[in-house]
N, C-alpha and C positions, 0 to 999 in steps of 0.2 A: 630753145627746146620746149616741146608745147608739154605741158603738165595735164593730169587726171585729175578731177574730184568728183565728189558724187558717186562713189563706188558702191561703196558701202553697204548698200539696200540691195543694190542686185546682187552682190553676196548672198543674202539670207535670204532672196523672194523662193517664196517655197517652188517655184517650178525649177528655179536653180538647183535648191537642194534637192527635187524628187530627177532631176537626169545627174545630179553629181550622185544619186544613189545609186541608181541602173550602171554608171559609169565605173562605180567603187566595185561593184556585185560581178562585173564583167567575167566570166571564163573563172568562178567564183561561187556559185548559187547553190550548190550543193552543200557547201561549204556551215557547220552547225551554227555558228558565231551570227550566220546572213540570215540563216532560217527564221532564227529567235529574234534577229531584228527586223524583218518583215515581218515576223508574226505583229508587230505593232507599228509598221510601215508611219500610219501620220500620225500618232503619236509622237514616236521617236521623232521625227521629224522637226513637228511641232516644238519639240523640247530642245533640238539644236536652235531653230529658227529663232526663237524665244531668248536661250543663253546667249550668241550672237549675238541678238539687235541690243540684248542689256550689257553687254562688252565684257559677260562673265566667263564666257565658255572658257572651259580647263581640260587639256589636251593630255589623255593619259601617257603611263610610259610606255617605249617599246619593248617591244619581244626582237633579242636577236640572237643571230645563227649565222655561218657561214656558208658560203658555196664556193663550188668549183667550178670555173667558167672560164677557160682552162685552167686561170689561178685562180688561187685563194681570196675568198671575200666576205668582208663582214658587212649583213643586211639588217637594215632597220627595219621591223614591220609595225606600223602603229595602228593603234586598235582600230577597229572598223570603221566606228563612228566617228574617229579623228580624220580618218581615209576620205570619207562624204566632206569635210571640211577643206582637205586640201582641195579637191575636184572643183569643190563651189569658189572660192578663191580662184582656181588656175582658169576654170571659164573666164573671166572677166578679168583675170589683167595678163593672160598670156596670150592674147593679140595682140595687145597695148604693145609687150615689147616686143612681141616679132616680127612689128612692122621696122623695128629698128636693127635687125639682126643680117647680116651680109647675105647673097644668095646662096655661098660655100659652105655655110655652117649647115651640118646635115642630121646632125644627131635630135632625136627628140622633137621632132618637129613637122606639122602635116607635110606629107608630100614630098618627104625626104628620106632619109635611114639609108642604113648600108650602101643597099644596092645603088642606090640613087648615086652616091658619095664613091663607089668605083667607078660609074661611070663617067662622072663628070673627070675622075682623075685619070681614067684613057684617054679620055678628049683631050685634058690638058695636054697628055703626053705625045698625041696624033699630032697636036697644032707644031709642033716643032719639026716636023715632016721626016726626020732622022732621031738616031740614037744619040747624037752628038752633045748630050746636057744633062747636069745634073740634078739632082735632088737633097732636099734636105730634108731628114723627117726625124721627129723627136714628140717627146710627149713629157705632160706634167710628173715632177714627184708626188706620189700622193696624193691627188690635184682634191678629193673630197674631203678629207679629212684634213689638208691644208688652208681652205678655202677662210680668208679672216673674216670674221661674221659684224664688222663694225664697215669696211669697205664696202662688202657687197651691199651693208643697207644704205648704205651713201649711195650708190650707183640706185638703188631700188627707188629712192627720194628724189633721183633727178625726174622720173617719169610719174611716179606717183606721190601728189599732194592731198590727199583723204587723209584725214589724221586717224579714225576709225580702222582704215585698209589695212594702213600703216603698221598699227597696233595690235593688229590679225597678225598680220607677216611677223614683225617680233617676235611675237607667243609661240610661233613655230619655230624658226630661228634658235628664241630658248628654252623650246622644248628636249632639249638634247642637256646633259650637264656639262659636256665639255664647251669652254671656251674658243673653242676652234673649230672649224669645219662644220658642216652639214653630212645628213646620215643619206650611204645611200640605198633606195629604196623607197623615198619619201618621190611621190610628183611632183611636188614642190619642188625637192633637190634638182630634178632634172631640167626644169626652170631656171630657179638661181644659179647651175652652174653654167648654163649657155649665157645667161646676163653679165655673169662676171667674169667668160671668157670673151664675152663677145666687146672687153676693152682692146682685149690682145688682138681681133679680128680686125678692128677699126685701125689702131697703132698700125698692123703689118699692112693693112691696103692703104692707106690715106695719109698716113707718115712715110712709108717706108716704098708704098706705092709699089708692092710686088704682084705682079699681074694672076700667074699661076699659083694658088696659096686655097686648099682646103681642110676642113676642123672637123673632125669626129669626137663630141665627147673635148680630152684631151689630148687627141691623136691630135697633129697636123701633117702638113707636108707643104713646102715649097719648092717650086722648079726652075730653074734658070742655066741659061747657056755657061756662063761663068761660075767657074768653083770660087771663086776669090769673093765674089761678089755673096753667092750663097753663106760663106764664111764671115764675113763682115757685118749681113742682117742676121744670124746665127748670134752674133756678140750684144748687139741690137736688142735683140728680144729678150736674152737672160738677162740684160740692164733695166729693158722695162719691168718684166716679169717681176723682176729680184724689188724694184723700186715703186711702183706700181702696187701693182698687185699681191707681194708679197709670196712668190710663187719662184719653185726654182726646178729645171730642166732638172730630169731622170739621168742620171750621171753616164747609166750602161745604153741609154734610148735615146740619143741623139745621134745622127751621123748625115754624113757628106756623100755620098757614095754615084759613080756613073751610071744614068740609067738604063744601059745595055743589058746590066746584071736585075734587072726588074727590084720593085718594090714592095713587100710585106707589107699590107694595109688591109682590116679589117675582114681577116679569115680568107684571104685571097693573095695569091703572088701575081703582080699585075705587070706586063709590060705592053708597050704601044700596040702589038698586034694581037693578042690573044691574053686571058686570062686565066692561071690555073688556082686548084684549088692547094692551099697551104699546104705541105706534107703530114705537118704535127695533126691537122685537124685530120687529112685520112686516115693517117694513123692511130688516133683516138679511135675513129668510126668502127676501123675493121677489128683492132682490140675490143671494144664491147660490143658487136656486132658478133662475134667469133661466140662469145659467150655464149649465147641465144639467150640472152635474158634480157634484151634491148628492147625496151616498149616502142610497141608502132606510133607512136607520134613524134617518140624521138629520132625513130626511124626517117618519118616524113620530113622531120626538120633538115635532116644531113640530105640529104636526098635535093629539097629544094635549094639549100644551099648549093651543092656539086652542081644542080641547075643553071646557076647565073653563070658558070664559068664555061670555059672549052673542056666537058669533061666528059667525051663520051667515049673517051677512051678506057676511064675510070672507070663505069658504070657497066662497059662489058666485061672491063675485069672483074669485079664485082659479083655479075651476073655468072662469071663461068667458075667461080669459086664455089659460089654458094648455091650452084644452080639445083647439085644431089642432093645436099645437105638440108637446107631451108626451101623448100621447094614452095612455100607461100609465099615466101620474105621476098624470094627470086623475082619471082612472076612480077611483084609490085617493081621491082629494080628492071625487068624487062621491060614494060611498062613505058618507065620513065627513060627509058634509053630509047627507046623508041622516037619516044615525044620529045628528044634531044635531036636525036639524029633529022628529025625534017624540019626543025623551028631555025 
């Protein structure tokens, strides 16, 4: 396996840290924290760049809070100037690994996300030409805040030999107090958690050699004609997981199920010929939607999302609810129904 060194530098070359800034700043600039640190743009800079190459740099603590997306979740945000430090790091070693990462893994990664990752899993589903097989799909417990932070830097070490690099990565690692897991909301975390699934990727294709098998995050899914067979790599994977990685299946989020009844994946009920949108997620929409106190971008969001799927039937409904009521809101829903109906 071929190793890195020499990283190091292109860490701290200051044109690294001025696009890891514009990258940190993104959808962000407004924001008073970014103000006050542009107001001193190459300075500040200068003074990461500087801590950096002297291997001082000290990574404040986080600010957390939770969201709801549909569940509950607790976010790490770290302070700005820590933010620029992740970015300059993930430039330069998250190629490194996602030349090693399977073509199915979709999460967090150029040229891939969601949509990408439904699609590919109709395709799976189309290549069986019939409704005749089924599905396995399950997800980690916990999978960030489980994640053992002595394993993952062992897999980190098999690609990366920069003792410097190395020493970066660490200082992140233990920048959290707990012993376990990574925070999410760090870019970093969304890194290290594709590297230290992407053991389980490798295990299920090249051990287990299952053809149809895609990863979100810690969503998966596997498809195959036989139930028995599905069941058997099912026992498989909790062995590795449990022994491995130190990782254990969702008790209530594992199932075997036929795929005539479609599959829940990723804000979408997807079967071989059409796709619809989840009902929880409509139902969300139209309960804060109803309100009128729903901002237009969240607006746009639901909107593009009901997009990807077969939902123009949704969108009229939609349109003739709120056509009196919201008569601005409508127009933009007619709009998109439109541009459903002929694409």
């Amino acid at each position: 396996m071929k190793t890195y060194k020499h990283l190091y530098s292109q860490i701290y070359d200051f044109r690294n840290l001025l696009k890891s800034y514009y990258k940190a700043r993104k959808c962000k600039s407004e924001k008073n924290y970014i103000i006050a640190f542009e107001w001193n743009l190459e300075k500040n800079l200068f003074e990461i760049q500087e801590q950096l190459k002297n291997c001082n740099y000290q990574f404040g603590p986080y600010h957390s809070f939770y969201i709801i997306d549909p569940k509950k979740r607790l976010i790490f945000a770290a302070p700005f100037q820590d933010r620029v430090v992740h970015h300059a790091l993930y430039n330069i070693i998250e190629p490194i690994f996602d030349k090693s990462f399977i073509f199915d893994s979709f999460a967090c990664r150029k040229n891939k996300g969601t949509h990408k990752a439904v699609g590919r899993l109709k395709k799976f589903m189309r290549a069986f030409g019939d409704d005749q097989f089924y599905i396995f799909k399950a997800d980690i417990r916990k999978y960030f805040p489980s994640i053992d932070k002595e394993i993952l830097f062992s897999l980190i070490q098999k690609k990366i030999a920069d003792e410097k690099t190395l020493y970066l990565i660490k200082k992140i690692l233990e920048s959290t107090k707990e012993q376990q897991g990574i925070p999410i909301g760090n870019l970093t975390s969304q890194l290290f958690a594709n590297i230290y699934l992407n053991e389980l990727d490798q295990f299920v294709k090249h051990k287990l050699q299952v053809e149809y098998y895609c990863r979100y995050v810690d969503d998966f899914i596997l498809l195959h004609r036989n139930r028995k067979q599905l069941q058997e790599w099912k026992e498989m994977i909790k062995e590795f997981l449990s022994q491995s990685l130190r990782l254990e299946l969702h008790t209530k989020k594992q199932e075997i199920f036929p795929a005539k009844i479609g599959v829940d994946f990723l804000g979408y009920h997807i079967f071989r010929d059409h796709i619809l949108v989840r009902q929880t997620t409509v139902r969300r929409f139209l309960r804060r939607f109803k309100s009128g106190k729903m901002p237009q971008q969240s607006i746009n969001s639901y909107l593009g999302h009901f997009k990807y799927a077969d939902s123009f039937g949704l969108m009229k409904k939609i349109n003739k609810i709120y056509v009196e009521r919201y008569p601005d809101f409508s127009q933009n829903l007619r709009v998109d129904a439109l541009a459903l109906s002929s694409s």
